[in-house]
C-alpha positions in Angstrom: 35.9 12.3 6.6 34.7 9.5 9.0 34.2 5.8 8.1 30.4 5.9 9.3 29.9 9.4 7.5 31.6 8.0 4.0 29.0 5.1 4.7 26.0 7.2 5.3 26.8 9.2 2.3 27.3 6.2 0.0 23.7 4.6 1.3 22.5 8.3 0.8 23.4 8.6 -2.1 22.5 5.0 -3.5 18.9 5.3 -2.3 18.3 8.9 -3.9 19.4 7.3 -7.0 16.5 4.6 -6.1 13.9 7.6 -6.3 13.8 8.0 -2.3 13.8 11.3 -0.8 17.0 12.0 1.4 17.5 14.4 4.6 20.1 14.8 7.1 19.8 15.6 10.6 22.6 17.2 12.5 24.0 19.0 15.5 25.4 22.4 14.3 28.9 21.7 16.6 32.5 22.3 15.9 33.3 19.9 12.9 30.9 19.3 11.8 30.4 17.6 8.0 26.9 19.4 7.3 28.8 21.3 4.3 30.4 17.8 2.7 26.5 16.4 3.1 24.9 19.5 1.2 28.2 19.1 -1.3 26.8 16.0 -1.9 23.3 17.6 -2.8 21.6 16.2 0.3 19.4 18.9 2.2 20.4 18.8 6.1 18.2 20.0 8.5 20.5 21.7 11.4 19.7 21.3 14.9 21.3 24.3 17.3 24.6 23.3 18.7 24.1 22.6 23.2 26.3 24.7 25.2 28.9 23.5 27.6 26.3 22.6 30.8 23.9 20.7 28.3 27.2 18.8 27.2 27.8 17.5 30.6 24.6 16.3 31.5 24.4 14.3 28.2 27.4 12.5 29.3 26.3 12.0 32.7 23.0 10.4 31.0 25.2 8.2 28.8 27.4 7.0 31.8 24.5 5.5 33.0 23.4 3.5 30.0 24.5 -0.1 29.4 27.2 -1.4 27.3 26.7 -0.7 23.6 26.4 -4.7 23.3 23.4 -4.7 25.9 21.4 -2.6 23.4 21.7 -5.0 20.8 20.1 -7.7 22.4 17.4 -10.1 20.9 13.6 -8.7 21.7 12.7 -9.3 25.1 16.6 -9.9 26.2 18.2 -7.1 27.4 18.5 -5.6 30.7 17.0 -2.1 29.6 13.7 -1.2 27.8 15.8 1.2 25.4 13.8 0.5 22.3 11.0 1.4 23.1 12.3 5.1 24.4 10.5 7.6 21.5 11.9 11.2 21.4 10.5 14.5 20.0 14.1 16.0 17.9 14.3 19.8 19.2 10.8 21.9 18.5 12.7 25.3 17.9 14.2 23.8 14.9 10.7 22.8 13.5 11.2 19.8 13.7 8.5 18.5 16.5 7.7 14.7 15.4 8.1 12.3 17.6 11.0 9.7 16.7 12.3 6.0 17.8 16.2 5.1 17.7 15.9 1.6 17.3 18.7 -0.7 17.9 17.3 -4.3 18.2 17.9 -7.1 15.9 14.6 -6.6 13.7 11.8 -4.8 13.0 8.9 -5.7 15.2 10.1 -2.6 18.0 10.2 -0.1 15.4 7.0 -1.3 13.2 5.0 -1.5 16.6 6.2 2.4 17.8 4.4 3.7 14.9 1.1 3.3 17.0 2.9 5.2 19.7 3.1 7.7 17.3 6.2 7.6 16.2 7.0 9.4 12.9 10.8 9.1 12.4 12.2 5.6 13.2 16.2 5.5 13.1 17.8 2.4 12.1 21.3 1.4 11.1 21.9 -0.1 7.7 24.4 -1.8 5.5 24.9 -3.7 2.5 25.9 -6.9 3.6 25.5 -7.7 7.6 29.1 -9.9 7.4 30.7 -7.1 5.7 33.1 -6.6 8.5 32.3 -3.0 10.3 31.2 -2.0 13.3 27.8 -1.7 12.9 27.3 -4.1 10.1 26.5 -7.5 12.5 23.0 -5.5 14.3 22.0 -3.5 10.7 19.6 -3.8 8.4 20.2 -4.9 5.1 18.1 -4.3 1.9 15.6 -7.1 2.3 15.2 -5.8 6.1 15.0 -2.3 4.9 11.7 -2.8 2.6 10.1 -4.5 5.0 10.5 -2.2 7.6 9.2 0.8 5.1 6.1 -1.4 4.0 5.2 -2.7 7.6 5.8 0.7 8.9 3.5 2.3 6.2 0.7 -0.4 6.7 0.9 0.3 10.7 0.5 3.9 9.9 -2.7 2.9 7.6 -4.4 0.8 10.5 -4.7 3.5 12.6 -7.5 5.0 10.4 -9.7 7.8 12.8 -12.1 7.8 14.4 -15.3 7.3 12.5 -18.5 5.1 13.5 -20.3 6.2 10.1 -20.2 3.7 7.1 -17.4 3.3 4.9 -17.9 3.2 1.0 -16.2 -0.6 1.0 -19.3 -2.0 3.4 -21.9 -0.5 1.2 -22.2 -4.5 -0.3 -22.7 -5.5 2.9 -25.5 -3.2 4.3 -28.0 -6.3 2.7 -26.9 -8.5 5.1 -27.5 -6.1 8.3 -30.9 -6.5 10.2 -33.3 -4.3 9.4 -37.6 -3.8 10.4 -39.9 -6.2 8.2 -43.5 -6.5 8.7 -44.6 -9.9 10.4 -48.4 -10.0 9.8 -50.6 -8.0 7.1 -52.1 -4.5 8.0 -54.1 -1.9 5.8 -53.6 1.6 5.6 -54.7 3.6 8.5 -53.9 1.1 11.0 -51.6 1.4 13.9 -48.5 0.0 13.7 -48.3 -2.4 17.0 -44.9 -4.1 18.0 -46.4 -7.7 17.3 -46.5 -6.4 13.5 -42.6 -5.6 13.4 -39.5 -7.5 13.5 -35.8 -6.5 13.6 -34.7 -9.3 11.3 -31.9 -9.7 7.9 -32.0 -9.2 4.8 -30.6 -4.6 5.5 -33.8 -4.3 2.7 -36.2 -2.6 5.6 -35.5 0.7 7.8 -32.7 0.6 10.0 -34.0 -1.1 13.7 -32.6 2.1 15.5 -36.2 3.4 14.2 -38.2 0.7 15.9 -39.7 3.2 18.4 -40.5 5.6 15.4 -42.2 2.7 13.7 -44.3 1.8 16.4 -47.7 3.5 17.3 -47.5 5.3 13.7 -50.5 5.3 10.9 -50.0 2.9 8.6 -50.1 4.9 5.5 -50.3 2.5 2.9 -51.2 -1.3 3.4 -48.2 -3.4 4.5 -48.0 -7.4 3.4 -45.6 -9.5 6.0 -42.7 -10.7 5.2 -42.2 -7.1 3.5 -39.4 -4.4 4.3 -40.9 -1.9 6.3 -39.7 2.0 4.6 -40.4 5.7 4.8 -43.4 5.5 2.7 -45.5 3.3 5.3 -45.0 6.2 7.9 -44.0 9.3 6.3 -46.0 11.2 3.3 
């Protein structure tokens, strides 16, 4: 078994221990390790093997790229926009989210593709960056590793939907919206004229998108100023 798989295994295995959920992605090729992962009692989600043509052309995409040093640059540095590069895994697996395979030097690229809608960020991570392997100077380490799963979470949060309505946590604030108050005293049967009404604060009065509604009605009961003005002055 390969050094990187003996490491994914032992972080696997470390963080299941932790309470976290744990699933492996792989290519169902030739040599696979899928039946040492599921050994292990992690659940791997199999992604179908590429024939020989779709081979190629995946290594004539990779001859193109950079050096694997380039992709590791700081934020900002590096010669190619990799990061930011999202990908949807293989849709006749089931598996249609959208993804980022992040290699930069912290977590700002990764937290920020979430509102590009990513789902699945990929990162690599290690115990200790000055362990000594390969990967180990550009990983995360546990520290890095919470924050990316709280700022990523958060991110996710702020996106909210779409809703223009009011939210249950500004119902203490609707007091200090404008609202329609009575400016002058009127008695009941008057009209309602647009010198007697005022879009003003304290939110105690009817909301100001009812100013038209307001006036030119019958006053049905008399009105003081300085007074909210509500359904019961318009509306039997």
């Amino acid at each position: 078994m390969c050094d990187g798989m003996v490491r994914s295994l032992t972080v696997a295995d470390g963080l299941r221990a932790a309470g976290a959920d744990i699933d492996f992605i792989c290519r169902d090729h030739n040599g696979n390790l899928m039946s040492a992962i599921e050994a292990r009692g992690h659940e791997v989600l199999r992604l179908p093997p590429t024939d020989e043509q779709e081979i190629c052309q995946h290594e004539r995409r990779r001859s193109n790229l950079p050096p694997h040093a380039d992709w590791l640059a700081p934020l900002g540095k590096g010669t190619r926009r990799i990061a930011f590069v999202l990908w949807t895994p293989f849709t006749q697996t089931g598996l249609s989210s959208t993804g980022l395979s992040d290699h930069t030097l912290e977590n700002t690229t990764a937290v920020a593709s979430v509102a590009l809608g990513a789902r699945i960020i990929e990162k690599h991570f290690t115990l200790d960056r000055n362990g000594g392997g390969h990967d180990d100077s550009f990983s995360l380490e546990p520290a890095d590793m919470m924050d990316l799963c709280v700022s990523s979470k958060r991110a996710w949060s702020s996106l909210g939907r779409i809703d223009y309505g009011r939210k249950p946590s500004e119902g203490g604030n609707v007091k200090f919206r404008r609202s329609l108050y009575f400016v002058k005293n009127l008695k009941a049967g008057e009209i309602i004229t647009a010198d007697a009404v005022r879009s003003v604060r304290p939110g105690f009065g009817l909301a100001p998108k009812r100013y038209k509604e307001v006036v030119g009605a019958v006053l049905l009961k008399d009105a003081e100023a300085f007074r909210p003005v509500t359904l019961a002055h318009i509306q039997t």
